[in-house]
C-alpha positions, 0 to 999 in steps of 0.5 A: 487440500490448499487453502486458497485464502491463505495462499492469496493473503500469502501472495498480496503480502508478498506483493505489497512487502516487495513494494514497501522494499522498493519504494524504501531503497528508491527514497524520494524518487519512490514518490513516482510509483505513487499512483497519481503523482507520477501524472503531475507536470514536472513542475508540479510534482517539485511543490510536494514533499517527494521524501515524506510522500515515499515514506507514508507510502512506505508504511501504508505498503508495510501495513497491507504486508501485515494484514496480508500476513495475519491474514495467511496466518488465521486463515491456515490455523483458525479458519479458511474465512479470515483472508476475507477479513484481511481482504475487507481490512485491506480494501477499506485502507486502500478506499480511505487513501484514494482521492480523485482530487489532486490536492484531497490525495496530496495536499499534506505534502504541498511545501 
């Protein structure tokens, strides 16, 4: 029988490891997937340290890519139960980094 959990953790890792690539080999041009950012007015998104902002994104896309997988991993082998504690790990990273707030979400960047 397939086990859904790994399965899931295997594909959003999967997901997330592919987006790390890209935002890597777009560079400062990256910083446009990130979500809020790309509304900005031109004039607006050239205030920010675009480089710096694909690079955090970078690494915050290889960490889920890394829980995802530990998450596949101990759910195949220890127990089908652990992609729900990838899934929560993940979710509590993803919540921690959302503002609403243009200047809260990129206010460390602000040249």
């Amino acid at each position: 029988m397939m086990n859904i959990g790994a399965v899931s953790c295997i594909a959003m890792g999967a997901v997330f490891a592919v987006m790390s690539f890209l935002v890597a080999l777009l560079k400062e041009r990256g910083a446009m997937l990130i979500g809020g950012f790309n509304t900005l007015p031109k004039g607006e998104r050239e205030k920010y340290d675009k480089a710096r902002m694909s690079i955090d994104q970078r690494n915050a896309f290889l960490i889920w890519a890394a829980i995802f997988t530990a998450g596949a991993v101990a759910s195949f082998f220890i127990s089908r139960y652990a992609a729900i504690f990838a899934f929560a790990a993940w979710l509590i990273l993803f919540f921690k980094d959302v503002h609403l707030d243009t200047e809260k979400a990129f206010g460390k960047y602000r040249l």
